[in-house]
C-alpha positions in Angstrom: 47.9 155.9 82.0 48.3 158.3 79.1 49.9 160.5 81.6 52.4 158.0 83.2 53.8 156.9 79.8 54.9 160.5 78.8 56.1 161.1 82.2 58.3 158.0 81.5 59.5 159.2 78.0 59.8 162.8 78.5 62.4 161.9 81.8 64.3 159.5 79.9 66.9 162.9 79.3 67.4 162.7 83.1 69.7 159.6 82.6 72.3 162.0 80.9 72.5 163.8 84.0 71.7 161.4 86.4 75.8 159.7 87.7 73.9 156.9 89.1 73.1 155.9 85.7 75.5 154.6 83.2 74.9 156.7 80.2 76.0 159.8 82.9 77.3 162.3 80.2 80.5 162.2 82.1 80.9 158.5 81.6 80.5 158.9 78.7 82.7 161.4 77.6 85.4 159.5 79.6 84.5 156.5 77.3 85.2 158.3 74.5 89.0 159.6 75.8 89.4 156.2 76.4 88.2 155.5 73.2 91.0 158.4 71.7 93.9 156.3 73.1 93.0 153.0 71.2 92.4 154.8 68.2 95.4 156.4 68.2 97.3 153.4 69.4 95.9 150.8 67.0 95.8 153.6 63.5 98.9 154.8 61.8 96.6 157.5 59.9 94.7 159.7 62.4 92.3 162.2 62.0 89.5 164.1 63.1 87.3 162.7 60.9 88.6 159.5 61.0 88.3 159.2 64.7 84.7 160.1 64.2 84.0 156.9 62.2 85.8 154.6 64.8 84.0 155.9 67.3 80.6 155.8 65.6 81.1 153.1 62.7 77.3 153.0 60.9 77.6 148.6 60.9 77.1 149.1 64.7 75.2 152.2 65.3 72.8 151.5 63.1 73.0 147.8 62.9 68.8 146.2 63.6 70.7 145.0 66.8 71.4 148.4 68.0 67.9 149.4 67.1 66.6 147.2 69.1 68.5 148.3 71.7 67.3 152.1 71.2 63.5 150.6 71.4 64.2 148.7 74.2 64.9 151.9 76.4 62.0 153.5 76.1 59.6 150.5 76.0 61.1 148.9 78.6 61.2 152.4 80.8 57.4 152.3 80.1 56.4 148.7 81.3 58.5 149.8 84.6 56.3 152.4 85.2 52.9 150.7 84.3 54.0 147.5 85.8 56.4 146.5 88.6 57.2 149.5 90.4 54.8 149.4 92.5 54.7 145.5 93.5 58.8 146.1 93.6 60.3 144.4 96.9 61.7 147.8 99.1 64.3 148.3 101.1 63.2 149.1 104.4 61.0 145.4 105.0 64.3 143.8 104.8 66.2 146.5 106.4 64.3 145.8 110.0 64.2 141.7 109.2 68.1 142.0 108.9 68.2 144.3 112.2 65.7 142.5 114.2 67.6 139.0 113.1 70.6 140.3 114.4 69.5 141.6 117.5 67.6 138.5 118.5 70.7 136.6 117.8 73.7 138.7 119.3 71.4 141.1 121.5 71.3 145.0 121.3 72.1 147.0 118.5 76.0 147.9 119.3 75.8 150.8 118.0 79.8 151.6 117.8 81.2 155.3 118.4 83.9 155.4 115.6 84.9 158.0 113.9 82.3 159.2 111.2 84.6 159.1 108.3 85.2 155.8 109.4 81.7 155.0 109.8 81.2 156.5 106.2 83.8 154.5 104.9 83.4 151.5 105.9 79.1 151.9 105.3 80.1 153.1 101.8 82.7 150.0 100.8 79.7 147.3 102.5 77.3 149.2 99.9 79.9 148.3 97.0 80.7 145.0 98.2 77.7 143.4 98.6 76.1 144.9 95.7 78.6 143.7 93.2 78.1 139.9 95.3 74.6 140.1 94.6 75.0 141.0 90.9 77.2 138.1 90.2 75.1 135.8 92.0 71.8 137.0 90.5 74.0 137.1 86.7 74.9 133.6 87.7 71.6 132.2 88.4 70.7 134.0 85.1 73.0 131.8 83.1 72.8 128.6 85.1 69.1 128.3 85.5 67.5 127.5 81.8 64.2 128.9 82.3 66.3 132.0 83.6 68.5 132.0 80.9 65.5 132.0 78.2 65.0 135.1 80.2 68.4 136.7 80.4 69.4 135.4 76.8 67.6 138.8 75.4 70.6 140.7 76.7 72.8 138.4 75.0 71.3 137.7 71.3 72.8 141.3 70.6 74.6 141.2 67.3 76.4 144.5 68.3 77.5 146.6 71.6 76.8 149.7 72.0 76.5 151.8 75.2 72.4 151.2 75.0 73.0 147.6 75.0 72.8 147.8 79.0 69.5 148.1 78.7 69.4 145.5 76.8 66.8 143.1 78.7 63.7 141.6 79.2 61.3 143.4 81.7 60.9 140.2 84.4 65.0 140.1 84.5 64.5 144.4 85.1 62.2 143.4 88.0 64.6 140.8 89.7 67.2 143.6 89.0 65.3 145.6 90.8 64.0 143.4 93.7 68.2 142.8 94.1 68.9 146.1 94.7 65.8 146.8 97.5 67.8 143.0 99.3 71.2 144.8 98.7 70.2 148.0 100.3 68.3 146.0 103.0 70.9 143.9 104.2 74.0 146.6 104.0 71.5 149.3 105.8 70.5 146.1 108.6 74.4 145.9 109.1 74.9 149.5 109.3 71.7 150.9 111.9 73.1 147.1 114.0 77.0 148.0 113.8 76.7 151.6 114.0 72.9 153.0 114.9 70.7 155.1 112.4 73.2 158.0 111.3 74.1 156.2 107.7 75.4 157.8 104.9 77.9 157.2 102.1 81.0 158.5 100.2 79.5 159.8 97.0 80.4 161.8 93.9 77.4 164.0 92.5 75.0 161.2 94.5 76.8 158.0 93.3 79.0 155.7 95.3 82.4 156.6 95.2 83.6 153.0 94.1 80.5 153.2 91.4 81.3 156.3 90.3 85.3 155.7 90.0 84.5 152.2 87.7 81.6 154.1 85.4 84.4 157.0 84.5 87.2 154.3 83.6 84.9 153.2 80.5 82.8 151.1 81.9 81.1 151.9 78.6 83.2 150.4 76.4 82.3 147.3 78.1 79.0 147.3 75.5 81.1 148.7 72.6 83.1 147.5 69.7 86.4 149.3 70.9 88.6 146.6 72.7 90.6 148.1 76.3 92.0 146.0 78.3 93.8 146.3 81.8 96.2 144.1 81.5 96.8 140.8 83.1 97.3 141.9 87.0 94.5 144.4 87.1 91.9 142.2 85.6 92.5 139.7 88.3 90.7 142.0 90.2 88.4 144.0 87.9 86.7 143.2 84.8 87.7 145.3 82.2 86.0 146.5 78.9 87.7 143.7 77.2 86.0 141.2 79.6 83.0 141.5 79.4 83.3 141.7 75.6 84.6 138.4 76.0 81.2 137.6 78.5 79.2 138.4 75.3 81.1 135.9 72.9 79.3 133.5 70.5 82.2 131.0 71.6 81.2 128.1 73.5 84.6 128.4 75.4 83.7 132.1 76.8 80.2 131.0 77.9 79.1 131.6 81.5 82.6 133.6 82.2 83.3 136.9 83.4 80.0 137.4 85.3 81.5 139.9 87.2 80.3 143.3 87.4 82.7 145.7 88.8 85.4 142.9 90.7 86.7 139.8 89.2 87.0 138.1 92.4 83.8 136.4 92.4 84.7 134.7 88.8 88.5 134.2 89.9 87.2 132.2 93.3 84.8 130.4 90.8 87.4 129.3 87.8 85.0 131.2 85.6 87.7 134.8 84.7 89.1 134.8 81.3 91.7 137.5 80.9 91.5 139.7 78.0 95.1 138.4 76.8 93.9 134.8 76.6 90.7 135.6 73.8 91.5 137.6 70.8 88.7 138.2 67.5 85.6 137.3 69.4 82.4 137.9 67.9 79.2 138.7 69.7 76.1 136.8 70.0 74.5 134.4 71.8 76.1 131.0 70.2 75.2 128.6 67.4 71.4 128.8 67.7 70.2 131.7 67.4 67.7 133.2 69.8 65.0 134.3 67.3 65.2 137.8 68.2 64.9 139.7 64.9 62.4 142.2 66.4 60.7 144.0 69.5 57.7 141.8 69.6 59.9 138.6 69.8 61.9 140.1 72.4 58.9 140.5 74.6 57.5 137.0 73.8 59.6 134.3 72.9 61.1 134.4 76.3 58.2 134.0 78.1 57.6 131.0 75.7 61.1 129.2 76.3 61.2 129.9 79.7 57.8 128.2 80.2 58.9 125.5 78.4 62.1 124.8 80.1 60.3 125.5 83.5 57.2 123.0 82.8 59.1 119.6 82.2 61.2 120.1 85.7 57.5 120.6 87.0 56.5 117.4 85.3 59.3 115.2 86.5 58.8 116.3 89.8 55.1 115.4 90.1 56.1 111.5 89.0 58.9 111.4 91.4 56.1 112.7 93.6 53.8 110.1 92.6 
């Protein structure tokens, strides 16, 4: 066990060099030219030094909330390994299901001979697609479902944003994360081997998905940050922006439950749930009028559990006397 935990710490470097993750070095240092151009935009005296403290103000770095957020990582990188990885739902189950469902409902594989870049293409955009679906749906269910959002409200009683704050979250909403991605890669690699037999492989840049990779590098990580970029009005009808999800983490009752998105806003435009960064101005972060109680590590690990028991047993209870 002893041995698992510092193999967990001591690779946690990795996710500076690692593109599928979002605190990639090179997202980040696109976040912070991104960063330049608001700063330089929005301050009539500029400087080095100055640009130093926008970019790293001490209220936010080193705010409890960020803390927490630093703490987080590693714990929660921890539990992962002692915990759910190996009870984690995989890919290749629901690969087959979705392949043998297919089959017995349309007959053989068809196997199509187009072009491999077409092939890779299209395989690549299904990968995007459906994963950012499942996102919204699961971030929906997340915020819809009360004993869910006990669960998910951890990533949202942060008092600050910083790029950490992604990993901002309890470890049973880590494991449905998880368990989404196995169904994601399931179903798109069911289509694929059905559609177009077992030579699979993707668009990538340095091993991410080329769509991944393109929306991590324009600042995808000043979407947890206190520096405000927006698209503009016609490209956020499309893709949520910085801005956006800023707006997702608001304390105001009118920006609850909106911009769920991940990458696209056209799950939240079909839905009626996308507010544009032009129409919310001086939000503050946070997770409402009550506060969720989490002034410290312990209570972030417990008092989730607590609530979401609590909203989970009465629904139990009414159910047995309709039962009855």
């Amino acid at each position: 066990m002893i041995e698992t935990i510092w193999q967990s710490i001591s690779t946690l470097p990795e996710y500076l060099v690692d593109a599928n993750k979002r605190i990639f070095w090179l997202y980040l240092a696109s976040a912070v030219v991104m960063a330049s151009f608001v700063y330089y935009a929005t301050n009539q005296s500029r400087s080095v030094k100055g640009f130093w403290h926008f970019l790293f103000p001490r209220s936010v770095w080193l705010h409890d909330s960020a803390k927490q957020d630093y703490g987080l990582f590693v714990i929660n990188r921890i539990i992962k390994a002692l915990t759910f990885t190996p009870i984690v739902l995989t890919m290749v189950p629901v690969a087959i299901g979705i392949s043998d469902a297919l089959e017995a409902l349309f007959g053989p594989s068809l196997h199509l001979q187009w072009p491999p870049f077409i092939v890779v293409g299209v395989f690549t955009l299904m990968l995007f697609l459906i994963d950012d679906l499942t996102r919204y749906l699961l971030h929906l269910a997340l915020h819809k479902i009360p004993c869910l959002w006990e669960i998910h409200k951890v990533h949202h009683s942060a008092k600050v944003l910083t790029p950490f704050t992604i990993y901002r979250s309890h470890p049973i909403e880590s494991y449905f994360y998880a368990c989404r991605m196995a169904l994601t890669q399931g179903i798109v690699v069911g289509l694929g081997y059905f559609f177009f037999g077992s030579a699979l492989s993707m668009f990538d840049i340095l091993g991410a998905n080329v769509f991944v990779f393109v929306f991590n590098i324009c600042g995808s990580n000043l979407r947890h940050s206190h520096i405000w970029f927006s698209w503009g009005d016609k490209l956020e009808g499309w893709v949520i922006s910085p801005a956006q999800h800023q707006i997702h983490h608001s304390d105001n009752p009118k920006h609850f439950d909106t911009n769920i998105g991940s990458a696209l806003a056209i799950w939240d435009r079909m839905a009626g749930s996308l507010i544009r960064a032009s129409e919310a101005k001086g939000i503050s972060i946070g997770v409402g009028k009550y506060d969720a109680g989490h002034d410290s590590l312990w209570a972030i690990y417990y008092k989730p559990v607590i609530g979401a028991a609590k909203a989970l047993i009465p629904n139990v209870l009414i159910r047995k006397k309709q039962d009855n």
